[in-house]
N, C-alpha and C positions, 0 to 999 in steps of 0.2 A: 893719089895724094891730093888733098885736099889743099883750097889756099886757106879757107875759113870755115868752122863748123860752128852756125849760130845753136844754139839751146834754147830753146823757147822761142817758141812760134804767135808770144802775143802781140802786139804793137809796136813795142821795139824791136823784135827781134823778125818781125815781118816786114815791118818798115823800111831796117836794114839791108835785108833780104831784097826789096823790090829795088831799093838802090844801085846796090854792090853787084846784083845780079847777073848784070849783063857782061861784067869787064873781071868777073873772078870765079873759081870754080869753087862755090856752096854748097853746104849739106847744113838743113837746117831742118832738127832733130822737137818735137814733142809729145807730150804722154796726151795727148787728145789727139783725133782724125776731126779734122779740120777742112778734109776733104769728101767724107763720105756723108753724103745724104740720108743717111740710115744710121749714123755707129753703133757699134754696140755698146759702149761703154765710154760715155762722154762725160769727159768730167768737167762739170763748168766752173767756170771763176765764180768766185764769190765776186759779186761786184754790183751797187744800184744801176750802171746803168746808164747815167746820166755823161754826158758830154759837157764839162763845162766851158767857160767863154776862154782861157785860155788855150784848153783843145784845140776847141771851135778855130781860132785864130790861126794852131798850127795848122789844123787840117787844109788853112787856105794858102795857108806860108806853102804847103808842101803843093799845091795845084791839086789837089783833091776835094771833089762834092759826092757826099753820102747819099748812094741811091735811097729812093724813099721807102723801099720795103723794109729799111733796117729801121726805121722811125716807130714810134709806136706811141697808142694814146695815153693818158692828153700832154699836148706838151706843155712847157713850165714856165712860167714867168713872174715868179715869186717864191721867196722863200717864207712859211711861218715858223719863226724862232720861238721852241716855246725852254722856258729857266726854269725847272722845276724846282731849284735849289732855293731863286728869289721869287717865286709863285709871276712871274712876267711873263707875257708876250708878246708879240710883235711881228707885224708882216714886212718883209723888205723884196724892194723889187730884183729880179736875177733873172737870167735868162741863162736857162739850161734845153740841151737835144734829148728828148728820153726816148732811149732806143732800147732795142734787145742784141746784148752786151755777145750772145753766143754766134749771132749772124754777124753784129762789126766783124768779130775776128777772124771769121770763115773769109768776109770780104776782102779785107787786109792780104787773106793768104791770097785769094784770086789773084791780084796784081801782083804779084810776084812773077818774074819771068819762068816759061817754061823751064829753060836749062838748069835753074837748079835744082838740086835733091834734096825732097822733101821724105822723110823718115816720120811719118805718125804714127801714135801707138807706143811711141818707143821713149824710154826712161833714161836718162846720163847717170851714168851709174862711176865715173872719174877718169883721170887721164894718166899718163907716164911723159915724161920727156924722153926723147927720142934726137937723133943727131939734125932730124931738118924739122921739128919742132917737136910734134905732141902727138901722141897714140892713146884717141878716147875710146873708153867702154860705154856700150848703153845695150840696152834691151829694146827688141823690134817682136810685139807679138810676143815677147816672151823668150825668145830667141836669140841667145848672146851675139854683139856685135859688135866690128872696130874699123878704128877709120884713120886716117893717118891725113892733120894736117898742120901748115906753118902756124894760125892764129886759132884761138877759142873765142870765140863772146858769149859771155854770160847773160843769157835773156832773158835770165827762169825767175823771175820775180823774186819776195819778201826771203822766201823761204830756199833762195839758190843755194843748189848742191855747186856749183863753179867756184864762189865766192867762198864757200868751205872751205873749201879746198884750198884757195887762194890766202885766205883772209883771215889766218887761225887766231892771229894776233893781234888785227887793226882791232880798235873800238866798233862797236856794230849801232844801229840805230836801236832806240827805244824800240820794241816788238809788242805788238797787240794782238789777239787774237777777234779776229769779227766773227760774229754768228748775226748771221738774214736767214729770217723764213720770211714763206708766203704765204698769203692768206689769199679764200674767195673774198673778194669784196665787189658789193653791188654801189657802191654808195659813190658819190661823185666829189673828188679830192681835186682841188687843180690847180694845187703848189707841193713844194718839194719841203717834208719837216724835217729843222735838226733840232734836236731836242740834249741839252745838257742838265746834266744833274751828278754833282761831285760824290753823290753817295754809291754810284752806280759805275761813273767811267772819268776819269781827268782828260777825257778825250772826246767825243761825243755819240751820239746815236741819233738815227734818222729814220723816217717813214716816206715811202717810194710809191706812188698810184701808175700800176702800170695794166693799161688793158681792165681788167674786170679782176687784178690782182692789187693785194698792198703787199708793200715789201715792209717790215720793219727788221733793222739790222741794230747793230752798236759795236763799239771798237772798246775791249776791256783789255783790261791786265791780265795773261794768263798766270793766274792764281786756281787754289783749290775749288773759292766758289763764283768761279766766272761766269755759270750756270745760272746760279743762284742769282747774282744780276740781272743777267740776263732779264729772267723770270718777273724779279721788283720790278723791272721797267716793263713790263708788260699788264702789271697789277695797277703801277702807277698812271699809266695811259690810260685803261678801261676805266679808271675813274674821272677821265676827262671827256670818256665818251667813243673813246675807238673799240673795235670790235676785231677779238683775234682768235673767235672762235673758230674756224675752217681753215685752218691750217693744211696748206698742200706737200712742202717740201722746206727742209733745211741745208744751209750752205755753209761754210764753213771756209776759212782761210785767215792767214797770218797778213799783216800791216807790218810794214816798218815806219818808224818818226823819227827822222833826224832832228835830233837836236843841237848838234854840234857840225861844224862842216868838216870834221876828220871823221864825220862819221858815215861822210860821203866816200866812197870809193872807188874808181874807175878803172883799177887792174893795176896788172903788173908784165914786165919781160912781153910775149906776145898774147896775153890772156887781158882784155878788157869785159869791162860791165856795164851795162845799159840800162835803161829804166828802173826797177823798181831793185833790181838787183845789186844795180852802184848804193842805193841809197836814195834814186831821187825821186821822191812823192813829197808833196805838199806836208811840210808838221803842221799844217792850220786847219786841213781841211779833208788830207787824205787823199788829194786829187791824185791823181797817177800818171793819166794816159797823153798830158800834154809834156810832162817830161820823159815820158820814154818815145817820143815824137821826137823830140829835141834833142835826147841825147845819142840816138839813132841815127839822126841829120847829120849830127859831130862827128859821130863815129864813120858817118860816111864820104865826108868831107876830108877827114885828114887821111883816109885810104885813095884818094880821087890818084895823089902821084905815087902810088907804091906802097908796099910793105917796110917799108925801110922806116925805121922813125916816126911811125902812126902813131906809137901810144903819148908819145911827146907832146905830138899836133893836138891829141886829142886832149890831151889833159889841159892845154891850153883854152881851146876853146871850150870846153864845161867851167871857165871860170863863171862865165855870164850864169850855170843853175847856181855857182855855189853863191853867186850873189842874191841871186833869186831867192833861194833857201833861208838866205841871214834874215833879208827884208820876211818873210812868211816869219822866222821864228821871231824876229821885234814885233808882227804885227798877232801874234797870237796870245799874250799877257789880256789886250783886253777883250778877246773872246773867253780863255778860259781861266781866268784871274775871280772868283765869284764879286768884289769889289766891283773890279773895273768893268765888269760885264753889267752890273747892275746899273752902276752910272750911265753907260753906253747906251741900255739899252730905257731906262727911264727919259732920258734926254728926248728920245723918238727921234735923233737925227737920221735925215738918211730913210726911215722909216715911210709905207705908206697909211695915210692919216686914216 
């Protein structure tokens, strides 16, 4: 019997893991080997990449420095905003880590303490109540398996099978689907672009220089031709001069945006949610990985005196994301408002000259 069976081995649910580790008996379950130097079948996060300054700040909240093999070139210290919608641009200064997203989370697993049990490979496939808590199903290999424990956490991101489960009825966050490919690029980029245009995404899309690679991704509405956008923004860029001929690989994954804070969720009875799973990513920006830090922390914090009463403690302290949250969605009108973004960004505040 398990005390807790985390889901999802990305940053919150590893994070928790390195926590909780030492003073609870863990089984933390996901569909990548995160361990093998080899896998066969690695499925990567759709994700650029990039660590932003909120991160940046947990990573030092929590006493953690990023060894530098996860680092990768050039790093970033400006954003170019280009408006396709009001034909503007603009460079503003910003200070991002760009790393490669497959090694942080291999890392993350590293610190984890020995004694818990790590299941890779393996898929959550749902639970049962049971008299001392929960009896989950998932697959190992391919190979039905069950586990029998007091709590679940749900750590499986946008698209959590947990929260399904849980969650048939709360309101959910706005959902987008991203698509990133990669391109050969020789050419030398050394800021980070997000580029909006309301014909294409009410959300944004961006270009990523990594290594001797560009990333161009966008976050759409899964609609019939979300493809098909895709595509324009890719017609509309070559005409500004980028080049997306050599294309290496495509990625693929769901976004959640909250827009409302009931559309945050942190569980129920003994089943909580964490990072991208509750709900909490940035609606401005898409940021992820400094609230599944954060809400990981919380989660670990109100387990510090027992099982008894955690999900209480916890829903307490996530008041501070859902404050978080509000401020990101007042301050997103004038990013993605086409008025207010032209005003904003005509003015050049903020901007460098």
């Amino acid at each position: 019997m398990y005390d807790i069976v985390i889901v999802g081995a990305g940053p919150a649910g590893s994070n928790l893991a390195r926590l909780i580790g030492d003073k609870y008996k863990v089984l933390l379950i996901d569909k990548r080997d995160l361990e093998d130097d080899n896998p066969k079948n690695l499925s990567n996060k759709c994700c650029g990449g990039l660590l932003a300054p909120d991160a940046q700040k947990m990573i030092a909240k929590l006493g953690l420095g990023i060894p530098k093999d996860i680092l990768v070139n050039p790093q970033l210290f400006a954003v170019r905003t280009i408006d396709l919608t009001n034909n503007l641009e603009r460079l503003y200064q910003r200070f991002y880590f760009n790393m490669d997203r497959e090694k942080f989370d291999r890392w993350l697993v590293s610190l984890i303490p020995a004694k818990v049990d790590k299941s890779f490979n393996s898929l959550f496939k749902g639970f049962n109540e049971i008299p001392e808590g929960y009896e989950i199903r998932y697959t190992c290999n391919g190979q039905g398996k069950s586990a029998k424990t007091r709590i679940i956490v749900g750590a499986d991101g946008a698209y959590s099978r947990v929260r399904k489960f849980i969650n048939k009825d709360i309101d959910t966050p706005k959902k987008y689907i991203s698509i990133q490919e990669w391109f050969e690029c020789s050419c030398h980029i050394p800021y980070f672009t997000a580029i909006f245009d309301e014909e294409i995404s009410d959300f944004y899309s961006w270009i990523i220089p990594k290594e001797n690679y560009l990333l161009l991704g966008s976050a759409l509405r899964p609609k019939n031709d979300t493809r098909e956008k895709y595509d324009m923004l890719k017609r509309k860029l070559t005409q500004l001069g980028f080049n997306f001929d050599n294309k290496i690989k495509t990625e693929g994954a769901y976004i959640y945006r909250p827009k409302k804070l009931s559309q945050f969720y942190p569980g129920r009875d003994s089943i909580a949610l964490v990072g991208e799973a509750a709900g909490a990513i940035s609606p401005s920006s898409a940021e992820g990985i400094s609230y599944a830090f954060k809400s990981s922390l919380y989660l670990a914090q109100s387990l510090e005196e027992g099982i008894n009463g955690f999900l209480e403690k916890y829903k307490y302290k996530i008041k501070k994301i859902k404050l978080n949250l509000l401020i990101k969605n007042l301050k997103s009108p004038a990013m993605y408002n086409p008025l207010l973004r032209k005003f904003a960004m005509k003015s050049g505040l903020q901007s460098i000259k």
